[in-house]
C-alpha positions in Angstrom: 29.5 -65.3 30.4 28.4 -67.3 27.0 28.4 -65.4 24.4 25.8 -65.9 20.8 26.8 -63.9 17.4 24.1 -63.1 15.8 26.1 -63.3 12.9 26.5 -67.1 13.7 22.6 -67.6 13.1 22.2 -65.8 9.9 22.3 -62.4 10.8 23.1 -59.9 7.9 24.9 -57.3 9.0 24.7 -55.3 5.2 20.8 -54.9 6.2 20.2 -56.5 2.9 17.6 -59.0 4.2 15.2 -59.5 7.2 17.3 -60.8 10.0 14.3 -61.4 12.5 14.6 -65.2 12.4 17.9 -64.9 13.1 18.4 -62.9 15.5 15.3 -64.1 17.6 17.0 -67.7 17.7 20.3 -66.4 19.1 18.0 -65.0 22.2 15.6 -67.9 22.6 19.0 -70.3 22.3 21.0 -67.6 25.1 21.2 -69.5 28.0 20.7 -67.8 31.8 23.7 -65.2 32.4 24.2 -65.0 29.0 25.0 -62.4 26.3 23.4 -62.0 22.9 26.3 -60.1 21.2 25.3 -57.4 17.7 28.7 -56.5 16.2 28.2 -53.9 13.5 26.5 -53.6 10.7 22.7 -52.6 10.3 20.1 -55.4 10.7 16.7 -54.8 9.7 14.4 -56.6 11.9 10.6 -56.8 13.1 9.4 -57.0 16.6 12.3 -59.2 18.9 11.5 -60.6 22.3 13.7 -60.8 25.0 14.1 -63.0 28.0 14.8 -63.4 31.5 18.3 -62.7 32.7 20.6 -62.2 29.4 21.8 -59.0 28.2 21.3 -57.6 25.0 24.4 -55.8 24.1 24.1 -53.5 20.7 28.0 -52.6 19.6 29.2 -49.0 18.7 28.3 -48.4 14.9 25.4 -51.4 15.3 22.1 -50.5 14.0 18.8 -52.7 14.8 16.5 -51.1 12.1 12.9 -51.7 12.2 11.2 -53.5 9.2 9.0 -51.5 7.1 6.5 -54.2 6.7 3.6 -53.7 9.5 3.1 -57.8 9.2 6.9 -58.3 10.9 5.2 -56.3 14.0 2.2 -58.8 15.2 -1.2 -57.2 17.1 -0.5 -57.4 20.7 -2.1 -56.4 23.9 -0.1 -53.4 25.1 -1.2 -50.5 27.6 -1.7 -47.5 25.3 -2.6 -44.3 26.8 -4.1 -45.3 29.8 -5.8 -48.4 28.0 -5.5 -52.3 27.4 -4.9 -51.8 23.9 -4.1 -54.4 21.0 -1.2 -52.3 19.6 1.3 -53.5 16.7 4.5 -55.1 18.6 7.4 -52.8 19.0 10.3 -53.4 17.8 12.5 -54.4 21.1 9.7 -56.1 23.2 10.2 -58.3 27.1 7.5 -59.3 29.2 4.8 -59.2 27.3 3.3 -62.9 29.3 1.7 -62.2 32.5 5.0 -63.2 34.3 6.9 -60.7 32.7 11.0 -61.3 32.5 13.9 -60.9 35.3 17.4 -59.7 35.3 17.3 -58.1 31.4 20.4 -56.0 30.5 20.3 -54.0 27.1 23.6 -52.6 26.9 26.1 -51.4 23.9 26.9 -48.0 22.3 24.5 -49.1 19.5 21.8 -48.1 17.8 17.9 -48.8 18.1 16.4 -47.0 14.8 12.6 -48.4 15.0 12.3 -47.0 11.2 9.2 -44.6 12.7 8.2 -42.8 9.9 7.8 -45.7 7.6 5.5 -47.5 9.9 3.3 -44.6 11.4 2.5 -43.9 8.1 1.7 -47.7 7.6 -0.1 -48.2 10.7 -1.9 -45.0 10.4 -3.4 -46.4 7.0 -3.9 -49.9 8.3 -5.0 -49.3 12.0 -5.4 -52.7 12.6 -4.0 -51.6 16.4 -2.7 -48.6 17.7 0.6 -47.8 16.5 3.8 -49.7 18.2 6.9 -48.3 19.8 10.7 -49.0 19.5 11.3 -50.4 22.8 8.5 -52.0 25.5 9.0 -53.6 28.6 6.0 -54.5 30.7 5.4 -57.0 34.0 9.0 -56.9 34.7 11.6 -56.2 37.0 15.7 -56.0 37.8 15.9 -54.2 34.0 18.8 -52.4 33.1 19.6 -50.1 29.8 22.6 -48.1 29.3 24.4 -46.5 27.0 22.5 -47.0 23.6 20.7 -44.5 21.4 16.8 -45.4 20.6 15.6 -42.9 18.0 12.3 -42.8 15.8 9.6 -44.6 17.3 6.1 -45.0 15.4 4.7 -43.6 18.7 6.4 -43.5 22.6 9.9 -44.5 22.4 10.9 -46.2 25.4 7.4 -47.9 27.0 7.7 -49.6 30.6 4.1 -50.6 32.1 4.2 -52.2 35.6 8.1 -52.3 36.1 9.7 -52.5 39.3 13.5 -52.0 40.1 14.9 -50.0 36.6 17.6 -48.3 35.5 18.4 -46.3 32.8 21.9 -44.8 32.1 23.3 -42.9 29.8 21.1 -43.4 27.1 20.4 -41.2 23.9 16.7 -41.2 22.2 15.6 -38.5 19.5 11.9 -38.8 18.4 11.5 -35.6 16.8 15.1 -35.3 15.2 18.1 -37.3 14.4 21.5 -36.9 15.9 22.3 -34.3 13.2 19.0 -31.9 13.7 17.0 -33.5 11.1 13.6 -33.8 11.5 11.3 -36.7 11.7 8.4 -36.2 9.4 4.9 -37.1 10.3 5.5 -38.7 13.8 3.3 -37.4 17.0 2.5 -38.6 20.2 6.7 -39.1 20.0 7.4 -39.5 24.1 10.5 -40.3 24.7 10.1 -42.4 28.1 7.2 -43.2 29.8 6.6 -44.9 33.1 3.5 -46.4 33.2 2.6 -47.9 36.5 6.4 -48.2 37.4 8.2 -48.3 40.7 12.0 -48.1 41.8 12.9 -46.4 38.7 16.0 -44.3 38.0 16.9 -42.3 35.0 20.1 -40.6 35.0 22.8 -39.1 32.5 20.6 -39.2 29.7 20.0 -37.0 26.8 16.5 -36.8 25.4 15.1 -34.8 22.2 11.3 -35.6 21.5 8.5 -34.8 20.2 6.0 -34.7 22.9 6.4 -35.6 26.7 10.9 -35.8 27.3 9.9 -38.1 30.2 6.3 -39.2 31.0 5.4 -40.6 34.2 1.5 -42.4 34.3 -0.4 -45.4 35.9 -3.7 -45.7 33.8 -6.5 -43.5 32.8 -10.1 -42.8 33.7 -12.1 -46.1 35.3 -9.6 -48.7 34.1 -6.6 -47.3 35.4 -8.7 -46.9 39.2 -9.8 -50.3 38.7 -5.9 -51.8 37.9 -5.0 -49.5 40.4 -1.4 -49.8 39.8 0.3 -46.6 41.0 3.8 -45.2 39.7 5.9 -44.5 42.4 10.0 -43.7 43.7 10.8 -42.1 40.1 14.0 -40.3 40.1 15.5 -38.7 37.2 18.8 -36.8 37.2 21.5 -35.5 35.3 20.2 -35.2 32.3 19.9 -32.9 29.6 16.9 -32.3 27.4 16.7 -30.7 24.0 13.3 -30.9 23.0 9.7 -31.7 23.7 7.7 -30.3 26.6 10.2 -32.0 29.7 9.4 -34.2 32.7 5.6 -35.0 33.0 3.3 -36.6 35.3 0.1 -37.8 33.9 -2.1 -36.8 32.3 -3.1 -40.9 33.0 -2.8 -40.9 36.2 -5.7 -42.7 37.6 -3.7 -44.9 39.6 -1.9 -42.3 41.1 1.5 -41.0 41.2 3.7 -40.2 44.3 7.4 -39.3 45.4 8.6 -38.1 42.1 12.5 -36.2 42.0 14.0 -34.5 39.3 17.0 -33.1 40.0 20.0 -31.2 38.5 18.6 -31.7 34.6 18.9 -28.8 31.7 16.0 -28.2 29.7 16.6 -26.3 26.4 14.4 -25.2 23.7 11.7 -27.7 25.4 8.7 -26.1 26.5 8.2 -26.9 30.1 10.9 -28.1 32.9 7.8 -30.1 34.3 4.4 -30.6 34.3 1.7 -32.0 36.7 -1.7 -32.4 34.5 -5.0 -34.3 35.1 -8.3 -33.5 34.5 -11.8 -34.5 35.8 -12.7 -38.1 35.0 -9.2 -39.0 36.0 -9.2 -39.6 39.4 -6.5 -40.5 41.7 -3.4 -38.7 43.3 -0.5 -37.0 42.8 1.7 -35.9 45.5 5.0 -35.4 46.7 6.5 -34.6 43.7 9.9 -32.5 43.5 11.8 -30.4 40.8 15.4 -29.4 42.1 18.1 -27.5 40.2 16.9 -27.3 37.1 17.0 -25.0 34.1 15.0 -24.0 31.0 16.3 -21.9 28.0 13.0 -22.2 25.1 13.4 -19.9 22.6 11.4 -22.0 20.2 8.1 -20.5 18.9 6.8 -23.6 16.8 4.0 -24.2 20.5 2.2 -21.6 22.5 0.4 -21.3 25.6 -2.8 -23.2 24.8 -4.9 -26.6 26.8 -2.3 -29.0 26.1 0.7 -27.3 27.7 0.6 -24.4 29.7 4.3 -23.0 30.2 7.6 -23.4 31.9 6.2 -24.5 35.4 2.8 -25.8 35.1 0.3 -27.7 37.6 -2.8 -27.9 35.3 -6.3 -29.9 36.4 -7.6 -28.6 33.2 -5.5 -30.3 31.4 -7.0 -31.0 27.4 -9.9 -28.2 28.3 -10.5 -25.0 26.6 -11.4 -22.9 29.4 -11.5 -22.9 33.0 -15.0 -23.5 34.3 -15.4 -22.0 37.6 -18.5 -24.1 38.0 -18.6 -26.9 41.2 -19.0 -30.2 40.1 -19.9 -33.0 42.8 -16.4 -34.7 44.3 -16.4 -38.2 43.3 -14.1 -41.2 43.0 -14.0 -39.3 39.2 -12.1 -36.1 41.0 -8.7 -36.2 41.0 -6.2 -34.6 44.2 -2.7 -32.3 43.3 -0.5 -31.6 46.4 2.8 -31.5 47.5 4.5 -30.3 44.7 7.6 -28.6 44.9 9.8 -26.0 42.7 12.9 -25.3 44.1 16.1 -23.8 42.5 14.9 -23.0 39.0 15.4 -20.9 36.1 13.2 -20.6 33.7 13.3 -18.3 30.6 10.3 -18.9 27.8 8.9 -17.6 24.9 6.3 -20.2 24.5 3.8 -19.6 27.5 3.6 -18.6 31.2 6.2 -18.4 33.3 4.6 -20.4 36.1 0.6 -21.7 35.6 -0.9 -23.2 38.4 -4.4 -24.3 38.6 -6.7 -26.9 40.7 -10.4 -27.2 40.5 -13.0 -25.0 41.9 -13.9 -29.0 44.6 -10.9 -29.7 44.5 -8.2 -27.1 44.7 -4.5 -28.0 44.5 -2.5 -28.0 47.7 0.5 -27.3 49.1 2.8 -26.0 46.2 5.6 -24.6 47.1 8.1 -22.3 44.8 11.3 -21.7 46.5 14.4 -19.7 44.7 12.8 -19.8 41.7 13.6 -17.3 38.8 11.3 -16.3 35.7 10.5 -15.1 32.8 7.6 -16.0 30.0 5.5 -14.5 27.2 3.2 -14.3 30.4 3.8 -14.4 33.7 2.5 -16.4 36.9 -1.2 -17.5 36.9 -2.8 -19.5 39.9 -6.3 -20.6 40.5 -7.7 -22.5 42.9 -4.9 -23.5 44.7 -4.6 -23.5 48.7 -1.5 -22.8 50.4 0.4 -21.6 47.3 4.2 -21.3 49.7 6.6 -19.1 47.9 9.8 -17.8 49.2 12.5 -16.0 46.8 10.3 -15.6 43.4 10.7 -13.4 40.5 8.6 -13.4 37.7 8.6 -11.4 34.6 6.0 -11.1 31.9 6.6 -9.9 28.5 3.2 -9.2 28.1 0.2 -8.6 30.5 0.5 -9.1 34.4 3.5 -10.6 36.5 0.8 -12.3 38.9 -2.6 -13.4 38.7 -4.2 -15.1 41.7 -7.7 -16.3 41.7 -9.4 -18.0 44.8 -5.7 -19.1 45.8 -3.9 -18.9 49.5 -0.4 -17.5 49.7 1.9 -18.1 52.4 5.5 -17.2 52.5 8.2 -19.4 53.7 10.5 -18.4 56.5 
């Protein structure tokens, strides 16, 4: 394998100056089956583009640190929540032409910092684009990152739109803290990863602290994402530990539906969900066949409470943004989006922040099939279900500090045998 220093194009490793130019000549110069090799040092540097079949490899005690000058990160067409957006580049970008990029490693025990806080605030002011993240990867396949630590995005932290065949291993990303519990000032919207219209994707061994959404899982939102329809699918996440933010989600874009979705064997502490199913009308689409196994959830965190944005430690939610449940029928329509097939099974959950378990589908369109099986816990409140048909539940416990254990509205219970 050929190997390119970046320190053999001008890199400077003291951080001192820009090292874009640099380092963006020692990837456009790698040849196929080559590496690009950062030795440490910190390098400051606006938005890189990587290629087709090289590997990126970021060396223990190497930091890639973002530019704080918004006109290093050019307007680009990226998907942003749900939307063809122009954004402001991120700061580790691939695939951004229609034919995407092949065979890309990024690899190393290094460090992607995308300097967050300087450019929200920047691109908050400017808002010539939506703000950009530290690392996206759209129209791509065979992608592989391992190992490295990506830590304060402007916005998401790891993006992938329409990417097939991905692996991620062992990797470290803190969008709400740094590795030493200090916090990020300013920063929302701070997912860690999201899978946007992604298939064949696995996620294992990973530790992830954020702000918002640990682990996102979407394929477009409202009319757009129906018309693309470009459907996430074969996500599997396991093994990995999560330390803030509100855990594994699908949706709330889901418009292009979502389907065959595992977590398994993960440990959620101080976040305030394990996982989360959420849509809303206007959405559209389908999620189903979705499964949670062996998980656990410790939140003792008070900073969020039970409210439209996130609804507790188990949640299936297709009210998802609205105040209040409207019991009112509205017409079903390409707009009205299907829940079923979700499964709980083998998990603890013990929260201050919300309900133990919420479950809710609309009055046309009810939720179906979700099934709770060995599951254990305990919220501020306890387990809440509306509107959801064939509710199966075998070995459940549920505790409420305050109020009810159980609430059931215009929902059908069946035990499992």
């Amino acid at each position: 394998m050929q190997e390119l220093n970046i320190l053999d194009f001008g890199a400077d490793k003291n951080g001192i100056t820009v090292s874009t130019k640099a380092m963006q000549k020692a990837i456009d110069q790698c040849p196929e089956g080559g590496r690009v090799y950062i030795p440490q040092g910190t390098y400051v540097s606006g938005a890189l583009f990587l290629k087709s079949n090289m590997t990126f490899f970021i060396e223990q005690d190497a930091v890639i640190k973002g530019s704080g000058n918004t006109d290093d990160f050019p307007i680009k067409t990226y998907r942003w929540e749900g939307r063809e957006t122009e954004c402001y580049s991120s700061l580790i970008n691939a695939g951004m032409d229609e034919g995407g990029v092949r065979g890309l490693t990024i690899d190393g025990k290094g460090t992607i910092d995308a300097n967050g806080v300087e450019l929200f605030r920047k691109e908050m002011s400017e808002r010539k684009g939506a703000r950009g993240r530290a690392v996206c990867i759209r129209n791509s396949s065979e992608i592989c990152i391992r190992n490295v630590t990506v830590r304060q995005s402007p916005a998401w932290c790891l993006h992938l739109i329409n990417c097939t065949d991905v692996k991620i291993d062992g990797v470290k990303i803190y969008t709400k803290y740094d590795e030493h519990g200090r916090r990020y000032e300013d920063i929302f919207n701070g997912d860690g990863i999201d899978c946007d219209s992604c298939r064949n994707v696995f996620i294992t061994n990973s530790l992830i602290a954020s702000q918002d959404d640990c682990i996102a899982i979407k394929s477009g939102k409202d009319a757009e994402g129906r018309a693309a329809a470009m459907i996430s699918e074969n996500i599997h996440i396991s093994n990995c530990r999560f330390e803030s933010g509100f855990g594994v989600a699908v949706g709330s874009e889901m418009s292009g539906g979502v389907r065959n979705v595992t977590v398994r064997d993960c440990l959620f502490n101080n976040t305030f969900s394990i996982g989360s199913v959420k849509t809303c009308r206007g959405r559209g689409g389908v999620i189903e066949d979705i499964l949670f196994e062996n998980t656990e959830l410790c939140n003792t965190d008070t900073e969020h409470s039970d409210c439209k944005w996130f609804r507790g430690g188990i949640y299936v939610d297709s009210y998802y943004s609205n105040d209040e449940i409207s019991k009112e029928l509205q017409p079903v329509s390409e707009e009205t989006p299907v829940i079923r097939n979700v499964t709980f099974r083998n998990a603890k959950v013990h929260t201050c922040g919300g309900n133990a378990i919420y479950i809710s589908g609309l009055p046309e369109m009810h939720c179906a099939d979700i099934t709770l099986e060995n599951v254990s816990a305990v919220g501020k409140y306890g387990m809440k279900a509306y509107f959801t048909d064939r509710l199966k539940m075998k070995n459940v416990t549920v505790s409420a500090d305050e109020g009810e254990n159980y609430v059931f509205e215009e929902t059908t219970r069946e035990e499992i045998k």
